[in-house]
C-alpha positions in Angstrom: -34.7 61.1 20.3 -38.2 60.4 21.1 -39.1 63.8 19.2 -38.0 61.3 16.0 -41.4 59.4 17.2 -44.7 60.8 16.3 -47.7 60.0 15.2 -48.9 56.3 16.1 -44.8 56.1 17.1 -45.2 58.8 19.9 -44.5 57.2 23.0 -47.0 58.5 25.9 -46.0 61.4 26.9 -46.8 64.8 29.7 -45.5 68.4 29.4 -42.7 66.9 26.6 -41.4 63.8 28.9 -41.6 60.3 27.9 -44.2 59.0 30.7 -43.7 55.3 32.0 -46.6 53.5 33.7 -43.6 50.9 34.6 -40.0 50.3 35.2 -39.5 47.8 32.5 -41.0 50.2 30.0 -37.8 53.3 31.0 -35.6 50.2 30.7 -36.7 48.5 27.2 -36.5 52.5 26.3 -33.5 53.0 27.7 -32.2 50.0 26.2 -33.1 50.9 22.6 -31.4 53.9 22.5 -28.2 52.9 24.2 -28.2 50.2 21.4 -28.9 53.0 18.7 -26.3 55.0 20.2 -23.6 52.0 20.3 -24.1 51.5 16.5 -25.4 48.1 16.8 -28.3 49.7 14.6 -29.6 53.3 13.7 -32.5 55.2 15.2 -34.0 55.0 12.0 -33.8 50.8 11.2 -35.2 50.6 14.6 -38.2 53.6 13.9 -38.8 51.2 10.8 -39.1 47.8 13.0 -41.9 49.8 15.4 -43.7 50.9 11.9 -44.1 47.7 11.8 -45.2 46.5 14.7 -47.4 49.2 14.8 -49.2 48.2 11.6 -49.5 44.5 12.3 -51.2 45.7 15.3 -53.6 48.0 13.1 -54.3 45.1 10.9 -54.5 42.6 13.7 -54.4 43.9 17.3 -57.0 43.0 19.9 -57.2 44.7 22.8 -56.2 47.7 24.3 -53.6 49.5 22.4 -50.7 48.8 24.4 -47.2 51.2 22.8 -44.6 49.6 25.0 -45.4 45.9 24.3 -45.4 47.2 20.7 -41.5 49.0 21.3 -40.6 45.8 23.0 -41.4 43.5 20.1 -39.7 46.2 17.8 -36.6 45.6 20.1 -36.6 41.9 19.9 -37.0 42.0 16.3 -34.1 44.2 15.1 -31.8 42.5 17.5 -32.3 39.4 16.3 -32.3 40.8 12.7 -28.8 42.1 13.5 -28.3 38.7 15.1 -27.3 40.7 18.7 -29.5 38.0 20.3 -30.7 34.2 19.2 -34.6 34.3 19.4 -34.6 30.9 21.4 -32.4 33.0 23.9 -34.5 35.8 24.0 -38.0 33.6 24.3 -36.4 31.7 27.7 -35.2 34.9 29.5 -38.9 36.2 28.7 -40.4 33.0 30.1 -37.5 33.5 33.3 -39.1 36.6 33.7 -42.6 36.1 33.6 -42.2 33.0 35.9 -41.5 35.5 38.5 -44.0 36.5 41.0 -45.7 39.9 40.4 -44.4 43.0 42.3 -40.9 41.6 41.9 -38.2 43.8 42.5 -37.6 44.0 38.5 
């Protein structure tokens, strides 16, 4: 599946492996393709959502270039396109999580 990424979609990757600098990046990947594989959407509606976030962030980003954050909003937009998830829902379990202490068991 990740071969279906390339370019500015290529997630980071070493010798062919998808690398992940943390656990929460394996599971929002994880995540997005078990959901692609249920049916809930295809590979390709979600591709299209990262497109996107991908060129907002051309047209707008500051920063450091950051792909997961970018595969993460992707995620959160296509589930609550397919209405999976209410985006009031999905903003308080973000703010749950971040209100925990860093180094959390995540």
């Amino acid at each position: 599946m990740s071969e279906d990424l390339d370019g500015a979609l290529s997630p980071p990757m070493v010798n062919g492996e998808v690398v992940f600098e943390t656990p929460w990046q394996g599971r929002v990947f994880g995540m997005a393709k078990s959901l692609a594989d249920s049916g809930l959407y295809t590979w390709d509606e979600f591709r299209a959502c990262l497109i996107d976030e991908v060129a907002r962030w051309d047209r707008h980003g500051k920063g450091e270039y950051a792909y997961f954050d970018l595969f993460l909003s992707a995620l959160e937009k296509i589930l609550a396109e397919k209405r999976a998830v209410e985006p009031a829902q999905l903003k308080d379990r973000f703010e749950a999580f971040r209100a925990r202490p860093h180094d959390h068991d995540h």
